[in-house]
C-alpha positions in Angstrom: 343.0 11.1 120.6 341.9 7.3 120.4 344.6 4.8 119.4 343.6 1.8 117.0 345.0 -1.9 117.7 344.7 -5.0 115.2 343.6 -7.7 116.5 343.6 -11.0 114.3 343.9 -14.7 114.2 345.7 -15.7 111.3 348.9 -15.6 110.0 350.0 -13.7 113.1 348.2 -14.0 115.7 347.8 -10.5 117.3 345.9 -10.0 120.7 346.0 -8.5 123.6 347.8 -9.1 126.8 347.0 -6.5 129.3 344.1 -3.4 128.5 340.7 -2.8 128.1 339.5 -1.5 124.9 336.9 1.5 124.8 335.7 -0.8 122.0 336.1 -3.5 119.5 335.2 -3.0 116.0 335.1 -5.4 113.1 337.8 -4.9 110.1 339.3 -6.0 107.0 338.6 -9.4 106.6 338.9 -11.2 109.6 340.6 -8.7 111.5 339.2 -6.7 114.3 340.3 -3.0 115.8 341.1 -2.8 119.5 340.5 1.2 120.3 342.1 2.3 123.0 342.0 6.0 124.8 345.1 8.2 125.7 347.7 7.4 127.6 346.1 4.1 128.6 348.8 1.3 129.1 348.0 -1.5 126.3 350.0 -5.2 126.0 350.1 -6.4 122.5 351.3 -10.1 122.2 352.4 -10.9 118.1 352.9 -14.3 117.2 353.9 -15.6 114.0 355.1 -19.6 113.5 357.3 -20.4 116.4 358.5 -16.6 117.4 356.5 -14.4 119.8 357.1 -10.6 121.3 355.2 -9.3 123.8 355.0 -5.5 123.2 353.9 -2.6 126.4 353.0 0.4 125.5 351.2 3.7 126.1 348.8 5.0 124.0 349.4 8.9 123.1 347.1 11.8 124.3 348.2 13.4 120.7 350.1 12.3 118.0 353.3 12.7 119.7 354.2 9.0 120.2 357.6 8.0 119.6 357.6 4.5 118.4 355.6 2.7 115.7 354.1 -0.4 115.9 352.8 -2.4 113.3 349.1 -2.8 113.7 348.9 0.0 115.9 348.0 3.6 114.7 349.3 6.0 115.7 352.6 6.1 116.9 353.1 5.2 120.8 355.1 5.5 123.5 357.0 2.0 124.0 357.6 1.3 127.2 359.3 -2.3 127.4 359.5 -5.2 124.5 359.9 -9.0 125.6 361.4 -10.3 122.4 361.6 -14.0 123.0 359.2 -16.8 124.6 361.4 -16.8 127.9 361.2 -12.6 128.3 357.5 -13.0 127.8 357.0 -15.7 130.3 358.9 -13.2 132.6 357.0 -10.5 132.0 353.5 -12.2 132.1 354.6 -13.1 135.9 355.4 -9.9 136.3 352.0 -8.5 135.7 350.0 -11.1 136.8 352.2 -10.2 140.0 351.4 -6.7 140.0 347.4 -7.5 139.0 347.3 -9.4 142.3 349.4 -6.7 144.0 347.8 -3.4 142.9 344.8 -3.9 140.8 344.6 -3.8 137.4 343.3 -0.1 137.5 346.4 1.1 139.4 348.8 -1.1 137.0 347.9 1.2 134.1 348.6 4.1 136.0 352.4 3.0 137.0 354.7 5.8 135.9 356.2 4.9 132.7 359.8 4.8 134.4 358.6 1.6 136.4 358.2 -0.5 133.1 361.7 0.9 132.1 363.0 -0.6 134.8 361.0 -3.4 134.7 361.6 -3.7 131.2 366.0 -4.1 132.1 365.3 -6.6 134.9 363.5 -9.0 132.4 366.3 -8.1 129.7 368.7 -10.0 132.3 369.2 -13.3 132.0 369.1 -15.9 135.1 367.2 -13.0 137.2 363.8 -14.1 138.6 361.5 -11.1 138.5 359.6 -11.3 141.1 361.7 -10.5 143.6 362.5 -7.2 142.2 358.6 -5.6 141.4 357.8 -4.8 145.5 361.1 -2.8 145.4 360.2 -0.8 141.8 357.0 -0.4 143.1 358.6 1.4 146.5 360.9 3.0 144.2 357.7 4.3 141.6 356.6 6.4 144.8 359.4 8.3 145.3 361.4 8.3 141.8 363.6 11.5 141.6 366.6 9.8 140.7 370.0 11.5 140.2 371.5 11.5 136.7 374.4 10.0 137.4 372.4 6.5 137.9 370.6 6.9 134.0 371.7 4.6 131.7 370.2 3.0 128.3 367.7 0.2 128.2 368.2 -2.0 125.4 364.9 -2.5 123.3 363.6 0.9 124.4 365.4 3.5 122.0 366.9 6.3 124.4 364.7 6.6 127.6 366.7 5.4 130.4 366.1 3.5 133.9 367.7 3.9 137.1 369.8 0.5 137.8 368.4 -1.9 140.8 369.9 -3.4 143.6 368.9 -6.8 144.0 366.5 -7.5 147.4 368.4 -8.0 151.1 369.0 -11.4 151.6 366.8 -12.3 154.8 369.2 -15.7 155.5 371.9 -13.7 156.8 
């Protein structure tokens, strides 16, 4: 199952973030179609005047995604939504983090619990994120976590993320 992604200029600018397209093929007007295969992790930056949302998602090996996107068909599985220009700042330093740290290969392949988490770190305010990604990424490793440490993730309907404990202060 191939997932389509619109990609245009004008008057929101839709692109993409983080993803490799199988292919880009032209569209309407001046609009172009990302197409993306299953369960391949895509970034989809939307901006429009002076807001922005930076939207990560996986692409769906069947039509069983749970969220819909505009400009993306079909549904998808939406792993973590940066809402305003200072989320997405954070999370763009968060993958150009992991890029560095893993490969941009072995991002994609991050269990989609890891951008949960990821995605409530960046939902904090006043919480640099780098400190936090070597720990999720230990934690993406061996993630069995008990049920009593699940709790919602606001912007990500009803999947849930273990909570983090912030990194050992070395000062001490």
């Amino acid at each position: 199952m191939y997932t389509a992604v619109r990609l245009r200029e004008t008057p929101t600018r839709c692109s993409l973030a983080i993803g490799e397209p199988i292919e880009i093929r032209p569209g309407e007007r001046d609009h172009r179609i990302a197409i993306f295969g299953a369960r391949r992790l895509v970034g989809y930056l939307v901006q429009q005047g002076r807001s922005s949302a930076l939207y990560i998602f996986r692409t769906s090996p069947a039509a069983t995604g749970r969220t819909k996107l505009a400009g993306v068909f079909p549904a998808v599985d939406l792993l973590c939504v940066a809402p305003t220009e200072r989320a997405i700042r954070k999370l763009q330093t968060a993958v150009r983090f992991l890029e560095r740290r893993v490969g941009a290969f072995s991002m994609g392949t991050r269990p989609d619990v890891f951008w949960l988490r990821l995605a409530e770190i960046i939902a904090q305010r006043g919480r640099a994120v780098i400190p936090y990604v070597p720990e999720l990424l230990t934690r993406d490793a061996e993630f069995d976590p008990p049920a009593r440490h699940l709790r919602r993730v606001p912007g990500v309907g009803n999947r849930a993320a273990g909570r983090l404990t912030p990194p050992a202060d070395d000062n001490s």
